[in-house]
PAGUDO-54196 format. One record per atom (N, C-alpha, C): x, y, z negated; residue in one letter. Coordinates in steps of 0.02 Angstrom, whole numbers, padded with zeros to 5 digits, always signed. Atoms other than C-alpha are relative to their C-alpha. Layout:
# residues N
XYZA...
END
This chain:
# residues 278
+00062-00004-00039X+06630+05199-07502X-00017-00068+00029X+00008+00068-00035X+06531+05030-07454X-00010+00009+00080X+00022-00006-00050X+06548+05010-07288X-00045-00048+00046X+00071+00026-00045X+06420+04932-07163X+00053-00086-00006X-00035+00067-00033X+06544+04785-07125X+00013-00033-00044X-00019+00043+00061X+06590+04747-07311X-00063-00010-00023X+00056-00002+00031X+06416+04755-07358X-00019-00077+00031X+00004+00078-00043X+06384+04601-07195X+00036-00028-00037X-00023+00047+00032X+06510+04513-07273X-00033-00037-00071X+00039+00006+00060X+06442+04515-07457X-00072-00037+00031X+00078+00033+00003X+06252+04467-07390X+00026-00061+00045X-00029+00061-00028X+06355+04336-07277X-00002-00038-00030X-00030+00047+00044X+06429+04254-07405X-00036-00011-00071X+00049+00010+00047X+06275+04272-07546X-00049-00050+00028X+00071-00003-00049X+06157+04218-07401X+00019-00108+00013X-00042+00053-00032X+06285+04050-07391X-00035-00049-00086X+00003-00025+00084X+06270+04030-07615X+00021+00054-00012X-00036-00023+00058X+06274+04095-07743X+00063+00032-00018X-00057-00012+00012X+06426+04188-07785X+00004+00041-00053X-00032-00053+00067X+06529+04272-07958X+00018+00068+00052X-00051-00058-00012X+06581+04456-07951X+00056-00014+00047X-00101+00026-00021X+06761+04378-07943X+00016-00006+00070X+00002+00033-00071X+06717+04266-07789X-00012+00074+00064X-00019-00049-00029X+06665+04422-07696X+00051+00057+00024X-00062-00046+00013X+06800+04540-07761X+00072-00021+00057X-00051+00017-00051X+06928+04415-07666X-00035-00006+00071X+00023+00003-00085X+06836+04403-07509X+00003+00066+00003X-00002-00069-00012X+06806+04592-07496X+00074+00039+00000X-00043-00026+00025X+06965+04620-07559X+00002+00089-00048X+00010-00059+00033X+06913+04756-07688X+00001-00039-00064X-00042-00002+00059X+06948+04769-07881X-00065-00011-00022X+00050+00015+00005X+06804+04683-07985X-00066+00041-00011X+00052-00080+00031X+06719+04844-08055X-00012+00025+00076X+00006-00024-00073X+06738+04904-07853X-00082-00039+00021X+00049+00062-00040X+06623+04738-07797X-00042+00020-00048X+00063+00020+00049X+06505+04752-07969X-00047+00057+00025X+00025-00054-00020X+06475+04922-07916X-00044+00008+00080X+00047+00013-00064X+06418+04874-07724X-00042-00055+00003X+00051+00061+00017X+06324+04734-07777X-00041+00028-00031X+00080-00024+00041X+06205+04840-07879X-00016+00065+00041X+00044-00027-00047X+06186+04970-07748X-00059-00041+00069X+00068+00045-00051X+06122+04832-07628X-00030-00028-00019X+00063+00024+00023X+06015+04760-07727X-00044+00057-00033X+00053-00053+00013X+05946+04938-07776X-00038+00010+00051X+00035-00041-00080X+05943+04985-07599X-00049-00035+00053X+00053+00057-00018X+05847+04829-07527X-00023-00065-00030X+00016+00063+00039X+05831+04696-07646X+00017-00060+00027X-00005+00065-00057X+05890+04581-07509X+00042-00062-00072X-00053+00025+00041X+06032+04510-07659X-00056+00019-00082X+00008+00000+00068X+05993+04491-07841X+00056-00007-00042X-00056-00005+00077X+06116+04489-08015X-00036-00038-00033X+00004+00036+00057X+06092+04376-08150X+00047-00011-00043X-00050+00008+00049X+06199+04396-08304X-00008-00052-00035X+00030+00065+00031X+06226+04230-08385X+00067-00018-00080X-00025-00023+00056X+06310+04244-08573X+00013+00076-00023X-00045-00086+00032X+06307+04443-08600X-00022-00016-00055X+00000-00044+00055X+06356+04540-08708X+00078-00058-00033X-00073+00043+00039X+06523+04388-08752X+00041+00009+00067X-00032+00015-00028X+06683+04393-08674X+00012-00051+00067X+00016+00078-00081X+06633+04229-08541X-00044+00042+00029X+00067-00006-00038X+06489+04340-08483X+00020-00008+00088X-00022+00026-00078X+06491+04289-08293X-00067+00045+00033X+00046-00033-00067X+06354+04393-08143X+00010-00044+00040X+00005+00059-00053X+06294+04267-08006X-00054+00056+00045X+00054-00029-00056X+06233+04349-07847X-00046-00050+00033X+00062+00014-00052X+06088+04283-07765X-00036+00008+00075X+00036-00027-00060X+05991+04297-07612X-00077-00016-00010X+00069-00013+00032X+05829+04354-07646X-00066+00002+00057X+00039+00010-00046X+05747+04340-07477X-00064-00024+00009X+00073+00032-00030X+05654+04203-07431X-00042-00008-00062X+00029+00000+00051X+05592+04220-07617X-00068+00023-00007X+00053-00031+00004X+05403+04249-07643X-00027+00003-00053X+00045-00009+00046X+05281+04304-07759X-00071-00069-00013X+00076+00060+00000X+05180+04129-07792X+00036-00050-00059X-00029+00038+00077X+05222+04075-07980X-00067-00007-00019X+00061+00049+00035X+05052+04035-07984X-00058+00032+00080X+00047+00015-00045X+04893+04007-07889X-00043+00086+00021X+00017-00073+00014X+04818+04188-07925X+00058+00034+00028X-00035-00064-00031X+04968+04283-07889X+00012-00036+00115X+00020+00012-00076X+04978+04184-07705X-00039+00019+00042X+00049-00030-00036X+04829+04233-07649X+00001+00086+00000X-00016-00087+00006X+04848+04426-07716X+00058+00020+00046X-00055-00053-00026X+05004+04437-07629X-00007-00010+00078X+00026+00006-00072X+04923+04370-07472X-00042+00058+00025X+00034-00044-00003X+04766+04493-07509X+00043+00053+00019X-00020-00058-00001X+04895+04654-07528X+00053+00000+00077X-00035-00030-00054X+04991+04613-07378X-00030-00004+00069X+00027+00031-00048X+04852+04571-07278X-00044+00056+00026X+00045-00057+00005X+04753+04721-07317X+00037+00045+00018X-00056-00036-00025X+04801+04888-07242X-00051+00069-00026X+00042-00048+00026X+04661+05001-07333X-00017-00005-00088X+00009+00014+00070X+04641+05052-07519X-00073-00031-00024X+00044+00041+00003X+04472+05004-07506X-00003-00071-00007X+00008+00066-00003X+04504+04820-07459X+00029-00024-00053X-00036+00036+00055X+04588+04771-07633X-00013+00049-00067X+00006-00049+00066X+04568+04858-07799X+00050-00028-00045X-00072+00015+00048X+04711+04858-07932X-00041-00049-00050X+00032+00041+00029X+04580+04771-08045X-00006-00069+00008X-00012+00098-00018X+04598+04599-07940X+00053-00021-00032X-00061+00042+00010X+04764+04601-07990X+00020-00004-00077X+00014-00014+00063X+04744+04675-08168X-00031-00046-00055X+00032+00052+00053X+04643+04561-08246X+00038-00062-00022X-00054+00052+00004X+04765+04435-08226X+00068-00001-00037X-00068+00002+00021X+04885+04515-08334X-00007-00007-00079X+00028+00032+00072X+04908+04454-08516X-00020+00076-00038X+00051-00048+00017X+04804+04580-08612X+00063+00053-00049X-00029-00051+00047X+04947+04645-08737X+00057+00031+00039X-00025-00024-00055X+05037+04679-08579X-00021+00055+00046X+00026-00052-00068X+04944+04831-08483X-00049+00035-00050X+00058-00046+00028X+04825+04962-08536X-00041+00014+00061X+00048-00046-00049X+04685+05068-08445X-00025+00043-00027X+00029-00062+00010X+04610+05235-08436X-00020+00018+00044X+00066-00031-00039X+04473+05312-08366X+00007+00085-00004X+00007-00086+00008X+04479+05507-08313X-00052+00002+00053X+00053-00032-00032X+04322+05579-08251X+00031+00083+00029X-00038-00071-00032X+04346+05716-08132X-00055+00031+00065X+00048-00021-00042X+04259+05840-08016X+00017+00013+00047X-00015-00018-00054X+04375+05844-07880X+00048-00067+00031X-00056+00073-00005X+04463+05671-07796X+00076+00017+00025X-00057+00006-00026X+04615+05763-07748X+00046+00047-00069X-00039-00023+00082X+04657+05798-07960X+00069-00052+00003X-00076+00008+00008X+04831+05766-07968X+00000-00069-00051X+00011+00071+00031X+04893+05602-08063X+00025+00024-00058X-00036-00028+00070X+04900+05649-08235X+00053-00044-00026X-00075+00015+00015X+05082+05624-08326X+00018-00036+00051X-00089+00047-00063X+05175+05577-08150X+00044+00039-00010X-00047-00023+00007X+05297+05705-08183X+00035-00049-00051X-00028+00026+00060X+05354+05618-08341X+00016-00080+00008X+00010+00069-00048X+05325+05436-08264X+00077+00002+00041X-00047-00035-00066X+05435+05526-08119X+00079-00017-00045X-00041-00023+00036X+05562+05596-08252X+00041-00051-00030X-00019+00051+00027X+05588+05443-08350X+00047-00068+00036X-00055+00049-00042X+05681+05339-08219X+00036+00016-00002X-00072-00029-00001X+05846+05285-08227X+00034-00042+00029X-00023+00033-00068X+05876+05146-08087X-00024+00002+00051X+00017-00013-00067X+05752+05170-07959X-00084+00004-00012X+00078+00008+00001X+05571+05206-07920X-00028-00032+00073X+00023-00005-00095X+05481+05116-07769X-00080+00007-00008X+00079-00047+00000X+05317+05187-07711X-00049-00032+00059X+00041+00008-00026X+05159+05115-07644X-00042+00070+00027X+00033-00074+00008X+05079+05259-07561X-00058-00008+00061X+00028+00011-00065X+04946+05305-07403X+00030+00039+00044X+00009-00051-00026X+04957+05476-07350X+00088+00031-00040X-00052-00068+00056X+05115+05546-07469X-00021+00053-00024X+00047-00061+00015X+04976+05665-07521X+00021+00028-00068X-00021-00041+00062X+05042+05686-07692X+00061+00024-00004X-00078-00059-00004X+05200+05777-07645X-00037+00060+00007X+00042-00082-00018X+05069+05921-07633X-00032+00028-00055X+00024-00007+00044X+05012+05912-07795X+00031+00042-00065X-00054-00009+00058X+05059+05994-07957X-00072-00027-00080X+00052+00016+00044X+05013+05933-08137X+00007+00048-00063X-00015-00060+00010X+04992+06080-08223X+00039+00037+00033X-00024-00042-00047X+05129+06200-08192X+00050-00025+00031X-00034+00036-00026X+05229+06066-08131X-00016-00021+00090X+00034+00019-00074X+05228+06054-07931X+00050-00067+00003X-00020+00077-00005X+05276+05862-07889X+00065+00000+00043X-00084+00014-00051X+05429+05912-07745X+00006+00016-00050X-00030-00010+00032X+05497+05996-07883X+00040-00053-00053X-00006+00047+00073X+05479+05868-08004X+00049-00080+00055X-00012+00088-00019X+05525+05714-07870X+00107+00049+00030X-00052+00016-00011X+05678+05822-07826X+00060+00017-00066X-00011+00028+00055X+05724+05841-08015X+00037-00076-00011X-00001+00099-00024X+05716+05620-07973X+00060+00010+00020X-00044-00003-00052X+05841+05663-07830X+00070+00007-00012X-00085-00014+00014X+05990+05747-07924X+00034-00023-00050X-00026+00035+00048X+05989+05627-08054X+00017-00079+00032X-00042+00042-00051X+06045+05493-07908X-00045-00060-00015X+00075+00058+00005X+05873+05390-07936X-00039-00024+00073X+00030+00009-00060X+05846+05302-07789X-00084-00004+00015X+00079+00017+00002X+05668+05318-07725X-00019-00030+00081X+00000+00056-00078X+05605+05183-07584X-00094+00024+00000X+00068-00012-00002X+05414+05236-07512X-00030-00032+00063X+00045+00038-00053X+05291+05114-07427X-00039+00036+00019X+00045-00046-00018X+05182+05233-07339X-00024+00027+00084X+00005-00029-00053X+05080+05289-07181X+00034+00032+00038X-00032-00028-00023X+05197+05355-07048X-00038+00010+00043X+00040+00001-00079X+05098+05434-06895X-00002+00077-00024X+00010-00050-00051X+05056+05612-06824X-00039+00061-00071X+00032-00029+00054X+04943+05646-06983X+00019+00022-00062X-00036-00005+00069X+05054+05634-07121X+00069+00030-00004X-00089-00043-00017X+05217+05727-07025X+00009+00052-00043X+00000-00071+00076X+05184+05874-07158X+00019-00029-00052X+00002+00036+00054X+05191+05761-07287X+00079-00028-00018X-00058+00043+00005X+05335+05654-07221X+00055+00058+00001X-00090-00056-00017X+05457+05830-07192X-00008+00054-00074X-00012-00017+00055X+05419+05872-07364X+00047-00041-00039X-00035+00083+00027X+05493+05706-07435X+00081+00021+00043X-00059-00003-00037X+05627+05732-07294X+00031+00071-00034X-00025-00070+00036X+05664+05939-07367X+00010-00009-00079X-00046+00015+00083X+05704+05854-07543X+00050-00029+00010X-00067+00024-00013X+05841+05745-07467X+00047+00054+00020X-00040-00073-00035X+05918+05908-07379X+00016+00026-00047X-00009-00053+00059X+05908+06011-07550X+00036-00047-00052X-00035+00040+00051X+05983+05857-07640X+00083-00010+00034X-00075+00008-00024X+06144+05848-07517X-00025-00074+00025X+00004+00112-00016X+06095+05640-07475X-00078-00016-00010X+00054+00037-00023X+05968+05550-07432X-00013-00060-00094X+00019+00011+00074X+05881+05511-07616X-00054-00039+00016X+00033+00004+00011X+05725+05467-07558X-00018-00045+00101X+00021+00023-00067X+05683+05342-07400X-00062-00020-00001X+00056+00015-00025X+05530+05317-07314X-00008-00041+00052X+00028+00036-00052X+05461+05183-07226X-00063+00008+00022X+00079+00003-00005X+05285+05157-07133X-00013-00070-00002X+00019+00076+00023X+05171+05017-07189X-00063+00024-00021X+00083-00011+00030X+04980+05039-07197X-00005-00040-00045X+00009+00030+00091X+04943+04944-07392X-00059+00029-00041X+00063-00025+00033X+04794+04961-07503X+00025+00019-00065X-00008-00022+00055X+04889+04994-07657X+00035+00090-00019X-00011-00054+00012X+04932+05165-07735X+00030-00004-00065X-00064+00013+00079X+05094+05162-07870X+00034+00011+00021X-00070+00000+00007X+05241+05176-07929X+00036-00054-00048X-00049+00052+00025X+05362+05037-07984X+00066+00050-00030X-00072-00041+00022X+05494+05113-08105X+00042-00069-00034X-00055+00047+00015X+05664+05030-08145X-00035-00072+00013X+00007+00067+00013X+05589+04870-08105X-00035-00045-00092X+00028+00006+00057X+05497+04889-08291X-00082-00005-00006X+00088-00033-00013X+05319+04964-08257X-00011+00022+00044X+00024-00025-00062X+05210+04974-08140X-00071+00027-00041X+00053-00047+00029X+05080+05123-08147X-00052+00003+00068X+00038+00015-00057X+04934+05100-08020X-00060+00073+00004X+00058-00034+00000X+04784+05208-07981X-00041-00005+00046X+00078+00026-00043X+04599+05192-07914X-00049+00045+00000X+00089-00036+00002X+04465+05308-07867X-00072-00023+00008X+00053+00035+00021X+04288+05275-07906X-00070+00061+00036X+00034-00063-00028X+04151+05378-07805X-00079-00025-00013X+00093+00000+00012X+03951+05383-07837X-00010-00022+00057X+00050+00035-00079X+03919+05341-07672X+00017-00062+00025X-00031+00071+00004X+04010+05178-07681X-00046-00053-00015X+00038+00046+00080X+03883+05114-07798X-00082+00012+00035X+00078-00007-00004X+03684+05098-07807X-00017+00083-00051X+00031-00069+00060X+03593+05257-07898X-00004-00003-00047X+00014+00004+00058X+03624+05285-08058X+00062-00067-00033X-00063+00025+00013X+03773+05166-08053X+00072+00013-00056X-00061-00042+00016X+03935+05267-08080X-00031+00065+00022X+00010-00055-00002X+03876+05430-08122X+00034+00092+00027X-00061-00032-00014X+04041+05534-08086X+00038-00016+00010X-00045+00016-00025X+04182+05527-07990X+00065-00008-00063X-00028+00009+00079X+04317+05454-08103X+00077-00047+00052X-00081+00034-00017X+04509+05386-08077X-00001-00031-00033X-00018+00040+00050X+04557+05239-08165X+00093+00007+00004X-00064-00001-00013X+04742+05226-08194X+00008-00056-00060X-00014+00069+00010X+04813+05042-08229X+00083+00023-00036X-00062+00021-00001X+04991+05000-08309X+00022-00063-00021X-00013+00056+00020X+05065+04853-08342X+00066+00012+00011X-00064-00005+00024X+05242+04807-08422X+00014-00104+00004X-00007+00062+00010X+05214+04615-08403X+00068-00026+00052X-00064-00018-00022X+05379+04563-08354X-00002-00066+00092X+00024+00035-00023X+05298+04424-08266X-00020+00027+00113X+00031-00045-00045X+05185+04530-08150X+00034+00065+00031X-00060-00073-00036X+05316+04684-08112X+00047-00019+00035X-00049+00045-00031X+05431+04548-08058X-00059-00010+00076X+00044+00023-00063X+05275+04506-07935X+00003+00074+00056X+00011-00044-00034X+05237+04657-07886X+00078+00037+00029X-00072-00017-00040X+05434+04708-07847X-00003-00027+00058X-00027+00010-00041X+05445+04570-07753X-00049+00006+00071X+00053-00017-00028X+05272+04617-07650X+00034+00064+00032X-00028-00051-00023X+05360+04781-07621X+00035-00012+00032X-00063+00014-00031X+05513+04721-07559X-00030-00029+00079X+00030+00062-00059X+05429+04592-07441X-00015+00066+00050X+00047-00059-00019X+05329+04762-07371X+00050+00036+00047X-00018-00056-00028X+05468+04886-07359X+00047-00037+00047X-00023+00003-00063X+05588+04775-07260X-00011-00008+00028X+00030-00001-00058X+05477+04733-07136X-00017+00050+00038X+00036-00058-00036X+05429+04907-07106X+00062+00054+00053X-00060-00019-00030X+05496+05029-06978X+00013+00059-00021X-00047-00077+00004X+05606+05181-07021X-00057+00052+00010X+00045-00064-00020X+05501+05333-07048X+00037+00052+00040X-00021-00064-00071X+05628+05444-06943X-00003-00037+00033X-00001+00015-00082X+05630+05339-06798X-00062+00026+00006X+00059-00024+00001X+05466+05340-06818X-00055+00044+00021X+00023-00072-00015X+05430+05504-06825X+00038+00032+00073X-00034-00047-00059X+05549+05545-06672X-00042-00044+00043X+00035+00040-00066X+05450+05405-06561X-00084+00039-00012X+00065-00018-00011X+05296+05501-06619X+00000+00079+00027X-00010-00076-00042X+05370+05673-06561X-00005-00012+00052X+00014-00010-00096X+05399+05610-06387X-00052-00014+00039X+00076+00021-00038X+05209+05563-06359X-00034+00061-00017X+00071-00074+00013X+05141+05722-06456X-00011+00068+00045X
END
């Protein structure tokens, strides 16, 4: 079991350089497979640390931990400013996934357009999106409104705690306050039914709406309303839904996430400092 104190040590001594497996293993005093193994939960669990394998797959292969901190998203002039826009903004309105979209190399991302007659239509294939992880999902969200959803006969707790017992960590940037406590003790009643805490929540008002899986793809989405527009504009209400696989841009947007969720505060405190005012 990692404990709190070996964990300080490890970000101590990453936070100092660079360090091998090995180098850890003797400071911790644990067996190298022990250390490889808590070195990729903390960098699942906050990204604070990074891994870099440098010869796999041969006998020399060596892992170099990192500290991934003060690291930002500004490998170019465009993503600087976007990652200023998304953390600057605290409404989906103020940013559209399209600022950031266009910017991604073209054989890298798709789009699709669903027209729809109701804006609270479920996100078509998130179960399967959901399903398909197999290191971690982290989640841009507002409201947590789509834990309420089902797509077809698929209802989404079901499906996110499906996520849960296959030991898929899930990290969620999202509104914490007074409005969304239904929301947030749904999220909280899948950790309970999973035995452990699968699924943490932070609060962080953000204009984006996704999911980041394994650190591969990011899947975005945007609503589009007639009344947004002039007459005769956009005729029907319509979702766009973005993805991109650019390894470039998912790397950005991780580390946009990261930046987000550790700043943010604990959705149970949270929620208990908002019980003792309600």
């Amino acid at each position: 079991m990692l404990e709190r104190e070996t964990a300080k040590k490890i970000y101590d001594s990453v936070f100092a350089k660079p360090r091998t497996i090995q180098e850890l293993a003797a400071l911790i005093g644990k067996s190298w497979v022990t250390t490889d193994r808590y070195v990729d939960r903390l960098a699942g669990d906050e990204g604070i640390i990074q891994v870099r394998t440098f010869r796999g797959g041969t006998r020399g292969a060596i892992k170099v931990v990192y500290w991934n901190l003060a690291q930002k998203a500004t490998d170019s002039i465009y993503q600087k400013e976007l990652y200023d826009a998304v953390v600057m903004s605290r409404k989906k309105d103020q940013l559209s996934p399209f600022d950031i979209f266009q910017f991604v190399d073209k054989n890298r991302k798709s789009v699709r357009i669903e027209h729809i007659k109701d804006k609270t239509a479920p996100w078509t294939g998130l179960p399967e999106i959901l399903l398909g992880a197999r290191e971690g999902i982290n989640v841009f969200s507002g409201n947590i409104s789509w834990i309420n959803s089902a797509v077809g006969r698929r209802e989404m707790q079901d499906v996110l705690y499906e996520v849960a017992k296959s030991k898929v960590p899930v990290k969620v940037a999202a509104r914490v306050d007074l409005a969304t406590y239904g929301n947030f003790s749904k999220m909280e009643a899948i950790n309970r039914r999973a035995g452990f805490d699968a699924i943490e929540i932070r609060h962080k008002e953000q204009p984006l709406r996704g999911f980041i899986i394994d650190n591969k793809t990011v899947y975005l989405r945007e609503l589009k309303l007639p009344e947004e527009y002039r007459p005769g504009e956009l005729k029907r209400m319509a979702y766009i839904y973005y993805t991109i696989s650019d390894e470039k841009w998912v790397d950005w947007f991780s580390k946009v996430f990261w930046d987000m969720f550790r700043s943010s505060v604990d959705g149970r405190m949270r929620i208990q400092e908002l019980k003792s005012i309600a």
